[in-house]
mmJSON file of the N, C-alpha and C atoms, coordinates in Angstrom:
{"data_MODEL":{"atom_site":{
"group_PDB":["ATOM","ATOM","ATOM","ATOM","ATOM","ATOM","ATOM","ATOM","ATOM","ATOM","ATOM","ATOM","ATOM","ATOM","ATOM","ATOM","ATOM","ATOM","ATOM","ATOM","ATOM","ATOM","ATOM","ATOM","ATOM","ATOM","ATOM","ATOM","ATOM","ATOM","ATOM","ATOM","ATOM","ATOM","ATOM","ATOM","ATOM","ATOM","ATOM","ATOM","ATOM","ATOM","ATOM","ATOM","ATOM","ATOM","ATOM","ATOM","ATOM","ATOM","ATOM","ATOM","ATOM","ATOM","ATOM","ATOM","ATOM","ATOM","ATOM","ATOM","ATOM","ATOM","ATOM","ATOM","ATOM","ATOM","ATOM","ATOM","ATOM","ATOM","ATOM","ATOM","ATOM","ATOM","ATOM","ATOM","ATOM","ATOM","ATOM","ATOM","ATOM","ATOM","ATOM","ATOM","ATOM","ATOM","ATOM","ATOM","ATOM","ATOM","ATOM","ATOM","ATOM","ATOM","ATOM","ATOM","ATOM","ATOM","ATOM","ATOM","ATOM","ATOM","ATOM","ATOM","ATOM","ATOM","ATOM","ATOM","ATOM","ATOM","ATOM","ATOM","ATOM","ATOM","ATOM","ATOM","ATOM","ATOM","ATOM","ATOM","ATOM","ATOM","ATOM","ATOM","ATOM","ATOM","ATOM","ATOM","ATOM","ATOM","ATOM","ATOM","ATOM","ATOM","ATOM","ATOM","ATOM","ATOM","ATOM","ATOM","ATOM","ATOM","ATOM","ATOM","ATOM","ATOM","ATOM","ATOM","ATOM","ATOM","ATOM","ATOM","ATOM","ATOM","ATOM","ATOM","ATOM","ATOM","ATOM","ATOM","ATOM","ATOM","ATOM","ATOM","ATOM","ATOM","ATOM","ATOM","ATOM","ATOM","ATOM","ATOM","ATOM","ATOM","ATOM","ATOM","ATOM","ATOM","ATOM","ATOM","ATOM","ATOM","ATOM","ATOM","ATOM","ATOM","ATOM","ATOM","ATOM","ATOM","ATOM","ATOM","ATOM","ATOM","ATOM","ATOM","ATOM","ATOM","ATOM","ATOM","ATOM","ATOM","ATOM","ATOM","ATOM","ATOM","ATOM","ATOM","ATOM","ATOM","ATOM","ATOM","ATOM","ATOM","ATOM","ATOM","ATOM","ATOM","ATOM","ATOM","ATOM","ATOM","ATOM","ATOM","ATOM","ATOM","ATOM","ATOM","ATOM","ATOM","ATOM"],
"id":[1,2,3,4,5,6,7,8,9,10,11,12,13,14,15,16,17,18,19,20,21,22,23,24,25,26,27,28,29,30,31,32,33,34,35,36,37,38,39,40,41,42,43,44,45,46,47,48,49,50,51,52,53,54,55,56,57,58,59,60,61,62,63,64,65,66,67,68,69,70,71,72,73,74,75,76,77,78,79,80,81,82,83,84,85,86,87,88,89,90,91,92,93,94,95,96,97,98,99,100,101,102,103,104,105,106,107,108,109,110,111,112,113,114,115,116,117,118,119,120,121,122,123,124,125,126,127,128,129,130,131,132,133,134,135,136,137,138,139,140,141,142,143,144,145,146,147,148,149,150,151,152,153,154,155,156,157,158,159,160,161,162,163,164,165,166,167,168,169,170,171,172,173,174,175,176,177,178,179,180,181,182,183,184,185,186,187,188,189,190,191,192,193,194,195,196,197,198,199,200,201,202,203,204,205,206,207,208,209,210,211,212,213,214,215,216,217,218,219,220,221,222,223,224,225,226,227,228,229,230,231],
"type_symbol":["N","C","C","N","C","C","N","C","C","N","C","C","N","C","C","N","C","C","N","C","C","N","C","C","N","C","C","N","C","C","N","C","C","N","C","C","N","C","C","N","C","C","N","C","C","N","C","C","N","C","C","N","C","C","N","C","C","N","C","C","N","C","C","N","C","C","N","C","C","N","C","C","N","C","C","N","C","C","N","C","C","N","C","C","N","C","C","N","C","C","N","C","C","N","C","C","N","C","C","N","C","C","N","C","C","N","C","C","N","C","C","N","C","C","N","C","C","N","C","C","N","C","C","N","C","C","N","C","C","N","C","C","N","C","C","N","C","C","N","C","C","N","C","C","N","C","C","N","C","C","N","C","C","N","C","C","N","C","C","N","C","C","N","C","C","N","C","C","N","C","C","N","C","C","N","C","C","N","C","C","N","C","C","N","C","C","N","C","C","N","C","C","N","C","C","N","C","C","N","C","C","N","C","C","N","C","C","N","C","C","N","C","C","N","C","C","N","C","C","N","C","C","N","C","C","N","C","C","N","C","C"],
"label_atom_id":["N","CA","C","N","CA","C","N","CA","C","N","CA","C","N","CA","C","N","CA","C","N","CA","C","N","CA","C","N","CA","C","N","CA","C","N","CA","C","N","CA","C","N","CA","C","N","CA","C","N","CA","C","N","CA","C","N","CA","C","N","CA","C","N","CA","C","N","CA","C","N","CA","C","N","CA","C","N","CA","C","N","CA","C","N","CA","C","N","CA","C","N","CA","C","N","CA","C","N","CA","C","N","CA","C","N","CA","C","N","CA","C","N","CA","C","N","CA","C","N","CA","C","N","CA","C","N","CA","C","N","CA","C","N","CA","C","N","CA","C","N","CA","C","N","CA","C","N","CA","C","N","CA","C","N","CA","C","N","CA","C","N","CA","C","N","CA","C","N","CA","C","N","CA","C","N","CA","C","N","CA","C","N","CA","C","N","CA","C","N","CA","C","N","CA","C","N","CA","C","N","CA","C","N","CA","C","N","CA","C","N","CA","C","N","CA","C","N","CA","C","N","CA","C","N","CA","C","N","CA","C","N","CA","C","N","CA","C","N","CA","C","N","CA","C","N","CA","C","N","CA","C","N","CA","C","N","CA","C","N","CA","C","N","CA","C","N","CA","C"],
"label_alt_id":[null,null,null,null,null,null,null,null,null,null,null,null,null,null,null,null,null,null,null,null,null,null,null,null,null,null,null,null,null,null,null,null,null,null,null,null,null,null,null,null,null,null,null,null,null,null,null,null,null,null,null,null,null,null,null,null,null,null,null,null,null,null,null,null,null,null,null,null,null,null,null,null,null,null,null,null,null,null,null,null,null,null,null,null,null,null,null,null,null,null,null,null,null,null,null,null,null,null,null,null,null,null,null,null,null,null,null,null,null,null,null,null,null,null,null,null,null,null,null,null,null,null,null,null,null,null,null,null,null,null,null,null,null,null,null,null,null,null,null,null,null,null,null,null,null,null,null,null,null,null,null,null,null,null,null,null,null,null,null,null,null,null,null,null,null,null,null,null,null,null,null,null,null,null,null,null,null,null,null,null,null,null,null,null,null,null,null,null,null,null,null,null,null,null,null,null,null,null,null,null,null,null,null,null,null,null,null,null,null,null,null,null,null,null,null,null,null,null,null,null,null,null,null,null,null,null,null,null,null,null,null],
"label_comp_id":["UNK","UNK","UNK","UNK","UNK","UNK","UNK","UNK","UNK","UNK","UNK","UNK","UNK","UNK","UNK","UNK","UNK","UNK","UNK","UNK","UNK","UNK","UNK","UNK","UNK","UNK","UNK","UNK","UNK","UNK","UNK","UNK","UNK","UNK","UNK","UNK","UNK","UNK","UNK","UNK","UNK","UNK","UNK","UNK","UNK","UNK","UNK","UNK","UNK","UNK","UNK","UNK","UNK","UNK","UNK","UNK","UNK","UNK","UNK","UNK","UNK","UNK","UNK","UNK","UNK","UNK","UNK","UNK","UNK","UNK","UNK","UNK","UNK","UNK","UNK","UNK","UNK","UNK","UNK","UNK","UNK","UNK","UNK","UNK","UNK","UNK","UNK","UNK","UNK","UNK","UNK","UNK","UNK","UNK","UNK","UNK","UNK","UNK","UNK","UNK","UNK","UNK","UNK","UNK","UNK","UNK","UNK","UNK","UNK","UNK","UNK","UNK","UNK","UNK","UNK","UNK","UNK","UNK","UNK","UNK","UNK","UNK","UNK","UNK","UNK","UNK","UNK","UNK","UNK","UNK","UNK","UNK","UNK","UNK","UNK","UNK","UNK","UNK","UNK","UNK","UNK","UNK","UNK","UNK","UNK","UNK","UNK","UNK","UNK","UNK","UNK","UNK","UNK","UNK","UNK","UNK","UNK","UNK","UNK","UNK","UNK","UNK","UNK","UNK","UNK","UNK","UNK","UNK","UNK","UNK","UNK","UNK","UNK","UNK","UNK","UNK","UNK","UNK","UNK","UNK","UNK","UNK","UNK","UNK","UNK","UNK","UNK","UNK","UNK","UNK","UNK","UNK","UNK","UNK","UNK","UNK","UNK","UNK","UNK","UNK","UNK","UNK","UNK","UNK","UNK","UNK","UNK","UNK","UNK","UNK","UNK","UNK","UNK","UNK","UNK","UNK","UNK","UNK","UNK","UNK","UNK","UNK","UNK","UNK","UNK","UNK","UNK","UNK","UNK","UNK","UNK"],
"label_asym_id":["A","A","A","A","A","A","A","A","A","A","A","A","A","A","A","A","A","A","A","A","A","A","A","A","A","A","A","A","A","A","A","A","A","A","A","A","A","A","A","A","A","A","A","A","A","A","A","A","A","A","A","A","A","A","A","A","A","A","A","A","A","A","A","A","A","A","A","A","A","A","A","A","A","A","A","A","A","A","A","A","A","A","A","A","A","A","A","A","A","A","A","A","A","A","A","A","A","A","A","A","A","A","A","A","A","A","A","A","A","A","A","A","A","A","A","A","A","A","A","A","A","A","A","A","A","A","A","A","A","A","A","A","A","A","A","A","A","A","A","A","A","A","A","A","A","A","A","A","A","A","A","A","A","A","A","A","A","A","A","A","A","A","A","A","A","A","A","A","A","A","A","A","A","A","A","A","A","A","A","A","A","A","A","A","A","A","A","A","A","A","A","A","A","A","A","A","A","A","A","A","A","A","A","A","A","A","A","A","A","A","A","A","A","A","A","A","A","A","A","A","A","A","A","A","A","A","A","A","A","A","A"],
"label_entity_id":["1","1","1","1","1","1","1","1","1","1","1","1","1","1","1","1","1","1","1","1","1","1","1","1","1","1","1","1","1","1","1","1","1","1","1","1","1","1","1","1","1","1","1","1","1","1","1","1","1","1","1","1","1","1","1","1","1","1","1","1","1","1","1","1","1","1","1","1","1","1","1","1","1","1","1","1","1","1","1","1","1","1","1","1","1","1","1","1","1","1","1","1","1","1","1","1","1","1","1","1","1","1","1","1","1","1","1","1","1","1","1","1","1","1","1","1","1","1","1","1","1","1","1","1","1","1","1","1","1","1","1","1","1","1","1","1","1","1","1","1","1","1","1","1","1","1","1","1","1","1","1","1","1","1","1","1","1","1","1","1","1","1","1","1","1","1","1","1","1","1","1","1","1","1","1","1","1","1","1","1","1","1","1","1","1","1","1","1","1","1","1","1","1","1","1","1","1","1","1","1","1","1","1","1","1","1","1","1","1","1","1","1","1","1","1","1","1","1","1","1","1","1","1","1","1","1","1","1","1","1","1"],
"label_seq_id":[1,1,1,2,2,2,3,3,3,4,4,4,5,5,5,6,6,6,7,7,7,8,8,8,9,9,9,10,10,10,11,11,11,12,12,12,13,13,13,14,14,14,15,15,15,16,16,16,17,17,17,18,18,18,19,19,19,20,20,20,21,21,21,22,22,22,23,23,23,24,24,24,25,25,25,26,26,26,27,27,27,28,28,28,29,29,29,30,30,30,31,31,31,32,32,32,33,33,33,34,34,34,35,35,35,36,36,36,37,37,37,38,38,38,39,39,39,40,40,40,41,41,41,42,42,42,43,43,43,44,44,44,45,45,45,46,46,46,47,47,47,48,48,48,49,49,49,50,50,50,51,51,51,52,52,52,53,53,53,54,54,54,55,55,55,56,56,56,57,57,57,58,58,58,59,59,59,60,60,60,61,61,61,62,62,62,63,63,63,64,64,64,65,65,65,66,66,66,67,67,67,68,68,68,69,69,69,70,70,70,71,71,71,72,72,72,73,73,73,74,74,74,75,75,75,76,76,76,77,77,77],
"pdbx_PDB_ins_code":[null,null,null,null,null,null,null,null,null,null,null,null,null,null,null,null,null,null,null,null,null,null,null,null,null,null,null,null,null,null,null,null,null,null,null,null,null,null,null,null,null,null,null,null,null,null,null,null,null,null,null,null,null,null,null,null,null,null,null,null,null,null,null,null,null,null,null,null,null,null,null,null,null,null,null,null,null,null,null,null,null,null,null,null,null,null,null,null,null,null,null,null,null,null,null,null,null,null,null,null,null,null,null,null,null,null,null,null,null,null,null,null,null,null,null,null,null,null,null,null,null,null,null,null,null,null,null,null,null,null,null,null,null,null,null,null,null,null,null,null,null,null,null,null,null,null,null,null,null,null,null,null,null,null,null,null,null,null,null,null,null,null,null,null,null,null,null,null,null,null,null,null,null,null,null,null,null,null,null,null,null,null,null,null,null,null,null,null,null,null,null,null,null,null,null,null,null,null,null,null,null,null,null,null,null,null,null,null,null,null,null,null,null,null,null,null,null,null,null,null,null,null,null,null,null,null,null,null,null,null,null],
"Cartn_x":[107.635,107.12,106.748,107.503,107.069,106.042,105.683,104.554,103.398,103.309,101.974,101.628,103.212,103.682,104.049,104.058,104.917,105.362,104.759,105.634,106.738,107.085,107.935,109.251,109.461,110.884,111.344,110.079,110.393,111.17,111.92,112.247,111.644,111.646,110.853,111.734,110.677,111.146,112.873,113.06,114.139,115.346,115.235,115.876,116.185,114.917,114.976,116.191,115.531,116.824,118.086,118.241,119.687,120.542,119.778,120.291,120.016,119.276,119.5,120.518,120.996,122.257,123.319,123.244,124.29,124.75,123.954,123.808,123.72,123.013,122.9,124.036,123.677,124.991,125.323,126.928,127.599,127.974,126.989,127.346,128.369,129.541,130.208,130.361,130.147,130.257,131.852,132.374,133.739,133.012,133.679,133.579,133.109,133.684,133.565,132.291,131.721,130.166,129.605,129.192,128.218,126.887,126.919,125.602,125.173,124.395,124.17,122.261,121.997,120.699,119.582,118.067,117.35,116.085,115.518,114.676,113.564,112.436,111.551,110.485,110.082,109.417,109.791,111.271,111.491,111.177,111.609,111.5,110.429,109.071,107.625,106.966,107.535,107.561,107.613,109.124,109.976,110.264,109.886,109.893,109.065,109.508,108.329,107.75,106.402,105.705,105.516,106.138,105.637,104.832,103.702,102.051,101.878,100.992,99.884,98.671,98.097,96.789,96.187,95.066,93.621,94.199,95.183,94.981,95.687,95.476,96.387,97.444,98.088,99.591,100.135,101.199,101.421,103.614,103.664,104.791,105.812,107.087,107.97,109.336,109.129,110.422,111.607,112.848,113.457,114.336,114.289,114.917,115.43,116.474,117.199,116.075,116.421,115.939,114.427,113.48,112.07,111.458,112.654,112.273,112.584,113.273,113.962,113.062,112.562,111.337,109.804,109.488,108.482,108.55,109.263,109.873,109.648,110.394,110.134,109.614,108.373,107.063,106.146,106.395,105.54,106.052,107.552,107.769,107.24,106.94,106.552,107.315,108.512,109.009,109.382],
"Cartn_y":[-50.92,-52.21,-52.212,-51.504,-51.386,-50.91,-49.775,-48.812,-49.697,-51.038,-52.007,-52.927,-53.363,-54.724,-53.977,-54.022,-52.74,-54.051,-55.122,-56.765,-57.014,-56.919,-57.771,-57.085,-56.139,-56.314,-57.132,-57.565,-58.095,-59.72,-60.263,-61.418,-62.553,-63.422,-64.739,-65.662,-66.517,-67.26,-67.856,-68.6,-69.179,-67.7,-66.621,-65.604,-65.163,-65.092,-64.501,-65.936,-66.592,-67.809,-67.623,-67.285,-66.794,-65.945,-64.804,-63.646,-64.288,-64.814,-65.12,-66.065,-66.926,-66.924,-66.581,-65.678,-64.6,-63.935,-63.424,-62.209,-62.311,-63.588,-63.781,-63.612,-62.859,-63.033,-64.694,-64.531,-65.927,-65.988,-66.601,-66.203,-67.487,-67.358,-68.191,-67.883,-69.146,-69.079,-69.592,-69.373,-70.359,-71.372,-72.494,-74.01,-73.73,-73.118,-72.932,-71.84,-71.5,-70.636,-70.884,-70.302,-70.506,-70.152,-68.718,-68.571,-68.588,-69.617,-69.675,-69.246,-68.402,-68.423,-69.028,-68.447,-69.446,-69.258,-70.411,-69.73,-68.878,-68.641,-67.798,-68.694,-69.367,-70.594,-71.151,-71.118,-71.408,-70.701,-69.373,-67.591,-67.468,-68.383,-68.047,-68.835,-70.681,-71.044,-71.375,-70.332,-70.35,-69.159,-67.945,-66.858,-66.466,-65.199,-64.739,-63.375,-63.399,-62.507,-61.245,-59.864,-58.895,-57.998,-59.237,-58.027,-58.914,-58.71,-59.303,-60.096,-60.999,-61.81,-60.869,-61.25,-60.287,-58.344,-58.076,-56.313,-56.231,-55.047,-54.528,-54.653,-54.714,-54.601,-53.416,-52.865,-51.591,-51.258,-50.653,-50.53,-50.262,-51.278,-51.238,-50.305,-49.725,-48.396,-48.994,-49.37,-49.745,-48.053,-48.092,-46.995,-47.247,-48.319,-49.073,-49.622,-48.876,-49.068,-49.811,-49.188,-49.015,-49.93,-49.973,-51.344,-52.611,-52.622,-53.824,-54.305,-53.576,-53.561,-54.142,-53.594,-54.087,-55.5,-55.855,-57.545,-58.183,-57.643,-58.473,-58.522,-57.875,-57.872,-59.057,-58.754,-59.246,-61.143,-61.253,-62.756,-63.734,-64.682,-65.853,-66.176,-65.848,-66.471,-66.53],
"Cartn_z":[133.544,133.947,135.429,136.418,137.805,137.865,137.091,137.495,137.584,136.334,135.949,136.977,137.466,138.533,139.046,140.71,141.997,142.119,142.312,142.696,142.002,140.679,139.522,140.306,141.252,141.903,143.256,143.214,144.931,144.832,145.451,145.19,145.714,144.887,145.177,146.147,146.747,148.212,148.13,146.758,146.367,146.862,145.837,145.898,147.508,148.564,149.852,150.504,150.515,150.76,150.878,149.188,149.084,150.055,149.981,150.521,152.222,152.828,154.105,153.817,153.501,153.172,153.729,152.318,152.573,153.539,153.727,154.727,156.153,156.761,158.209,158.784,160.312,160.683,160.965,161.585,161.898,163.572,164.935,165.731,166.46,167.03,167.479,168.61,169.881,171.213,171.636,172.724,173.342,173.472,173.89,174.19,175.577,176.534,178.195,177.982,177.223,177.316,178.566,179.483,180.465,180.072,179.287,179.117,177.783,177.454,175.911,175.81,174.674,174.235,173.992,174.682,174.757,173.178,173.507,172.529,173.244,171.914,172.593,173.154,172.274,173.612,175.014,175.236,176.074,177.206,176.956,177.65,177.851,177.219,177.546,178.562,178.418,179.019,180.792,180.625,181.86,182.182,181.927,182.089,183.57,184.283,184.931,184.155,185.11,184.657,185.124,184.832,186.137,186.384,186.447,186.611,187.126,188.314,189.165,188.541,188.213,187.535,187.789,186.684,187.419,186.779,186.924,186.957,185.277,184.868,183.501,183.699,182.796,182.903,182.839,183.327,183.075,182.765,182.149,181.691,183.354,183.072,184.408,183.432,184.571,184.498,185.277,185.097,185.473,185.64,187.416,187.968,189.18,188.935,190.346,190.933,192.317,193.367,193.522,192.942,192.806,191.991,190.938,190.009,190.996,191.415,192.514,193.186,194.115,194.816,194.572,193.682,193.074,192.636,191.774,191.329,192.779,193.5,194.467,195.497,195.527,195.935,194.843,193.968,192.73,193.032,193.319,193.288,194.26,193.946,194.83,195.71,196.235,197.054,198.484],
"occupancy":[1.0,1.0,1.0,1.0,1.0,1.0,1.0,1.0,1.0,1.0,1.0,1.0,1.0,1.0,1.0,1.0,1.0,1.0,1.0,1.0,1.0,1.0,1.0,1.0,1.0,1.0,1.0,1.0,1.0,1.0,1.0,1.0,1.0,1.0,1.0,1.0,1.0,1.0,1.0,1.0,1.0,1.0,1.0,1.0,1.0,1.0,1.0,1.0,1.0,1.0,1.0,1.0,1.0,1.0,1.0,1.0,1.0,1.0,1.0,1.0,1.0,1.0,1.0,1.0,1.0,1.0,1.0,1.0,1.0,1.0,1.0,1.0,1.0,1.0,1.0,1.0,1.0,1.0,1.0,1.0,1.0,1.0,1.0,1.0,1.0,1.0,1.0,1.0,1.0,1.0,1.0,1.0,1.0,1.0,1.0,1.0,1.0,1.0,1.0,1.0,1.0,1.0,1.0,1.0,1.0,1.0,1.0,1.0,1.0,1.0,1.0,1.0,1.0,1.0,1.0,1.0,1.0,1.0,1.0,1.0,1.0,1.0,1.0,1.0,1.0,1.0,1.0,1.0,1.0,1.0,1.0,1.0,1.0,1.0,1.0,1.0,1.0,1.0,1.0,1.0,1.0,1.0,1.0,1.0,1.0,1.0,1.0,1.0,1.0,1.0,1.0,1.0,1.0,1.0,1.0,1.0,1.0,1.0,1.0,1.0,1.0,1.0,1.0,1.0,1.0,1.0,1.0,1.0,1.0,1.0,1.0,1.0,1.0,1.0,1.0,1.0,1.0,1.0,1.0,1.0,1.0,1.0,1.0,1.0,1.0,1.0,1.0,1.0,1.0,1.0,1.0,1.0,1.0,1.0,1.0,1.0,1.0,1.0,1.0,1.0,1.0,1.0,1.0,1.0,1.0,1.0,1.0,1.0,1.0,1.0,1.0,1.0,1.0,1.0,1.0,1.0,1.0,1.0,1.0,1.0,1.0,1.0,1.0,1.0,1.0,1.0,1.0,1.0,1.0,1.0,1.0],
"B_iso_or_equiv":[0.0,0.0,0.0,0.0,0.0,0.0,0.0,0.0,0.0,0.0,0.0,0.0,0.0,0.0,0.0,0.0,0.0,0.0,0.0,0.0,0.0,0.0,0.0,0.0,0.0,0.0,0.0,0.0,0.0,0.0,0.0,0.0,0.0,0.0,0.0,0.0,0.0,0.0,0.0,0.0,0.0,0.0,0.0,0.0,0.0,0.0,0.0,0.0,0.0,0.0,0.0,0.0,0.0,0.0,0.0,0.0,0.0,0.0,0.0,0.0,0.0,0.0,0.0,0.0,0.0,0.0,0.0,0.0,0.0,0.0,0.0,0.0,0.0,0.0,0.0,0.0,0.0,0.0,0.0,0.0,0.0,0.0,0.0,0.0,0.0,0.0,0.0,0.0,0.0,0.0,0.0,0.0,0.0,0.0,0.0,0.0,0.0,0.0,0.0,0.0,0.0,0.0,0.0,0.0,0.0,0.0,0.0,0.0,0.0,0.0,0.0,0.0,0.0,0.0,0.0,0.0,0.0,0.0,0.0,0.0,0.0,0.0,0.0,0.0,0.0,0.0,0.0,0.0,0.0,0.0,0.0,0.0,0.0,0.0,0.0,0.0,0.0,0.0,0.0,0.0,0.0,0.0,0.0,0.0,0.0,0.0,0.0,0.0,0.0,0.0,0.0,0.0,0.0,0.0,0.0,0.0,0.0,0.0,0.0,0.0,0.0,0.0,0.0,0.0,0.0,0.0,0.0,0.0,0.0,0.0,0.0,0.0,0.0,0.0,0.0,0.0,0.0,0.0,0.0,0.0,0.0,0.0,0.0,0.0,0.0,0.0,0.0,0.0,0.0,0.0,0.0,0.0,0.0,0.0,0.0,0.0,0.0,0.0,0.0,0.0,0.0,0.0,0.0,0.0,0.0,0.0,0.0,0.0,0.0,0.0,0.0,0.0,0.0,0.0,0.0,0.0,0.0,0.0,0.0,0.0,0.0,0.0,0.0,0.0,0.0,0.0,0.0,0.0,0.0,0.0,0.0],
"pdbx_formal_charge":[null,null,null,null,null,null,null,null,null,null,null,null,null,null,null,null,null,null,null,null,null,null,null,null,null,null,null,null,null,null,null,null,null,null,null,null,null,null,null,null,null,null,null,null,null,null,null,null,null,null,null,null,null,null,null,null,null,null,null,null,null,null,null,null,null,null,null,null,null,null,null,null,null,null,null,null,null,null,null,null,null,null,null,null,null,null,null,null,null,null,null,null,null,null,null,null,null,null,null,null,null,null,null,null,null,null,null,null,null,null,null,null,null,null,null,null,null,null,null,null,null,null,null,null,null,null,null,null,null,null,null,null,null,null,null,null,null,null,null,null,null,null,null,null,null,null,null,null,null,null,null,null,null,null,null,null,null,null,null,null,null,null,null,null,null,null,null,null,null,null,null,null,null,null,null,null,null,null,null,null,null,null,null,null,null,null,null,null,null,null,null,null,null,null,null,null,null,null,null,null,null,null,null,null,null,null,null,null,null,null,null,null,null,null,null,null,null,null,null,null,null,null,null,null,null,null,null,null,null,null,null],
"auth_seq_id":[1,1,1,2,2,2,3,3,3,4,4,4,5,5,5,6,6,6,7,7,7,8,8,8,9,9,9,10,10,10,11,11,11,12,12,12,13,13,13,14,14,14,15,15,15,16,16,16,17,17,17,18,18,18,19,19,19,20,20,20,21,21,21,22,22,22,23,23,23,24,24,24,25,25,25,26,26,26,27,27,27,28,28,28,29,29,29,30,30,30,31,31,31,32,32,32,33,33,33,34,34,34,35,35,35,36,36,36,37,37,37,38,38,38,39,39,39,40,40,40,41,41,41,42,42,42,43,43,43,44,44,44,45,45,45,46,46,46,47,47,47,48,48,48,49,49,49,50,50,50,51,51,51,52,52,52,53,53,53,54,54,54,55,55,55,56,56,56,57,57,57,58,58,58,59,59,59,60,60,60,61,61,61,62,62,62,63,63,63,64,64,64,65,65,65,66,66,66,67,67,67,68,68,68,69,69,69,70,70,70,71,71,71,72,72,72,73,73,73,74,74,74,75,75,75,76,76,76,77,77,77],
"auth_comp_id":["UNK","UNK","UNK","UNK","UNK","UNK","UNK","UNK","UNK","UNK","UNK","UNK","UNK","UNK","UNK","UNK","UNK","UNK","UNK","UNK","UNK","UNK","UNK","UNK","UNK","UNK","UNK","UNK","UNK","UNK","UNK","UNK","UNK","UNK","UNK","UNK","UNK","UNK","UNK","UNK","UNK","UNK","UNK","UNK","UNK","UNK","UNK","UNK","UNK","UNK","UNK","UNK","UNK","UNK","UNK","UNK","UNK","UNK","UNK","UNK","UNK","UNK","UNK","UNK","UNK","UNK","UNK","UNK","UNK","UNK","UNK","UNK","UNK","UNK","UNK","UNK","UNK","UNK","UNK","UNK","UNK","UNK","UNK","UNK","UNK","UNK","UNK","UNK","UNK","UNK","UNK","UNK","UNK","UNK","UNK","UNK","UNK","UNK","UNK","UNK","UNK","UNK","UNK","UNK","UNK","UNK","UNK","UNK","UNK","UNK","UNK","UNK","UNK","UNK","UNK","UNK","UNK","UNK","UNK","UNK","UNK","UNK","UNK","UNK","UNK","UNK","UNK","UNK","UNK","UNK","UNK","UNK","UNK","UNK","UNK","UNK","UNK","UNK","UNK","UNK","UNK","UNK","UNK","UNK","UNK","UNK","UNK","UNK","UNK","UNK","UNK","UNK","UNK","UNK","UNK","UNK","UNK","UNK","UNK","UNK","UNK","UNK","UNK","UNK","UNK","UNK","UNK","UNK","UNK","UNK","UNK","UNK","UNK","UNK","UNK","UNK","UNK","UNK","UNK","UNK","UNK","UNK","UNK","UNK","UNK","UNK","UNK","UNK","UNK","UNK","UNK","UNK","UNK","UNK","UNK","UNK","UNK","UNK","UNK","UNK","UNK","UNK","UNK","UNK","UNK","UNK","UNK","UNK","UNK","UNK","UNK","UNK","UNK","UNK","UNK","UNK","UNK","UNK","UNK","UNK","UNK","UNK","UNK","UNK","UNK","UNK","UNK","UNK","UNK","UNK","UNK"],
"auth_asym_id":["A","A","A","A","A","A","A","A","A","A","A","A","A","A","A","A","A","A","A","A","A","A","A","A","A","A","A","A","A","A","A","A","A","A","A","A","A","A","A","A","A","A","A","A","A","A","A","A","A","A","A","A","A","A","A","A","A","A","A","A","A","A","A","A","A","A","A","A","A","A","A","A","A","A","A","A","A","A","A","A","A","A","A","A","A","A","A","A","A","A","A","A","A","A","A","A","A","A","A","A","A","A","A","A","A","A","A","A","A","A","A","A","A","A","A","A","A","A","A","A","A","A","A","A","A","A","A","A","A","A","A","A","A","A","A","A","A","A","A","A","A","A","A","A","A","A","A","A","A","A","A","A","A","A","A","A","A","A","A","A","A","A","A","A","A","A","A","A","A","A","A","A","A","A","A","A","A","A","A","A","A","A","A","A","A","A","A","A","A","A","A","A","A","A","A","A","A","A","A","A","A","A","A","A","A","A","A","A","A","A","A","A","A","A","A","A","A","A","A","A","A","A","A","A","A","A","A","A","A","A","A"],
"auth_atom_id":["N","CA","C","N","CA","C","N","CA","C","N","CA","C","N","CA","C","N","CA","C","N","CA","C","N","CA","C","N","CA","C","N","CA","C","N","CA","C","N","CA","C","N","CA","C","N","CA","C","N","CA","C","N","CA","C","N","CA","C","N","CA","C","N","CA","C","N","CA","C","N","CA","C","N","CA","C","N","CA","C","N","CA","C","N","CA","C","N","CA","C","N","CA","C","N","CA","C","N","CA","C","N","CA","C","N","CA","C","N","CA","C","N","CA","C","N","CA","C","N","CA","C","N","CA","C","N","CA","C","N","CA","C","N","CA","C","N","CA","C","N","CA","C","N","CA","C","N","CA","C","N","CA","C","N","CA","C","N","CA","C","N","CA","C","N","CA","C","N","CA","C","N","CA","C","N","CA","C","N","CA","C","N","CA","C","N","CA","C","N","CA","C","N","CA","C","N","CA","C","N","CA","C","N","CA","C","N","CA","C","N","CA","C","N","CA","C","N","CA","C","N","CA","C","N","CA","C","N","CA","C","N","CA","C","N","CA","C","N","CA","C","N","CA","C","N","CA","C","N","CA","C","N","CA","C","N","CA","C","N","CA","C","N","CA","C","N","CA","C"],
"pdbx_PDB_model_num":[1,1,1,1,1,1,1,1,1,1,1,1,1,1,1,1,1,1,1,1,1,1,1,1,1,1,1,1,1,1,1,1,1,1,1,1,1,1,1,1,1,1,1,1,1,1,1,1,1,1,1,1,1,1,1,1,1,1,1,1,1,1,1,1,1,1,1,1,1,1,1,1,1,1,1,1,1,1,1,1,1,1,1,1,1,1,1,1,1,1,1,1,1,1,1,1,1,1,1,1,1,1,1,1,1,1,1,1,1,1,1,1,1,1,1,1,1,1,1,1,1,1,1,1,1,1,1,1,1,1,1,1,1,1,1,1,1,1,1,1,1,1,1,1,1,1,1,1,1,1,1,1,1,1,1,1,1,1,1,1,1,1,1,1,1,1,1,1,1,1,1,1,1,1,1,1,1,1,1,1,1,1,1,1,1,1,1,1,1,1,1,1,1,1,1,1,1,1,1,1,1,1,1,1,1,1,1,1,1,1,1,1,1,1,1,1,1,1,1,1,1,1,1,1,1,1,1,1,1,1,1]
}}}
């Protein structure tokens, strides 16, 4: 029957439900949390950015020193 249907094993939305469910993890913070998770909108929002406008972006190597540097050249402040 798979060979006809490759689909007839996959589970339907109800079924995926379930198992998220199930399965998600369970994350619990202390009461005194200082740092709690943001979303990803938020992070896009309020995030910085570390490329210059205007140029490509290019992959940051975080190697102490050098990474340090750069950020903060790159920051506004």
């Amino acid at each position: 029957m798979v060979k006809n249907n490759p689909y007839s094993a996959m589970p339907n939305s109800l079924q995926i439900g379930e198992m998220i469910q199930a399965y998600a993890p369970w994350v619990y913070f202390h009461p005194d949390e200082q740092y709690l998770p943001l979303s990803v909108l938020w992070f896009f929002q309020n995030g910085v950015e570390l490329h210059q406008p205007c140029q490509i972006p290019r992959p940051m190597i975080n190697d102490g020193e050098t990474f340090q540097t750069m950020v903060e050249q790159m920051m506004p402040f």
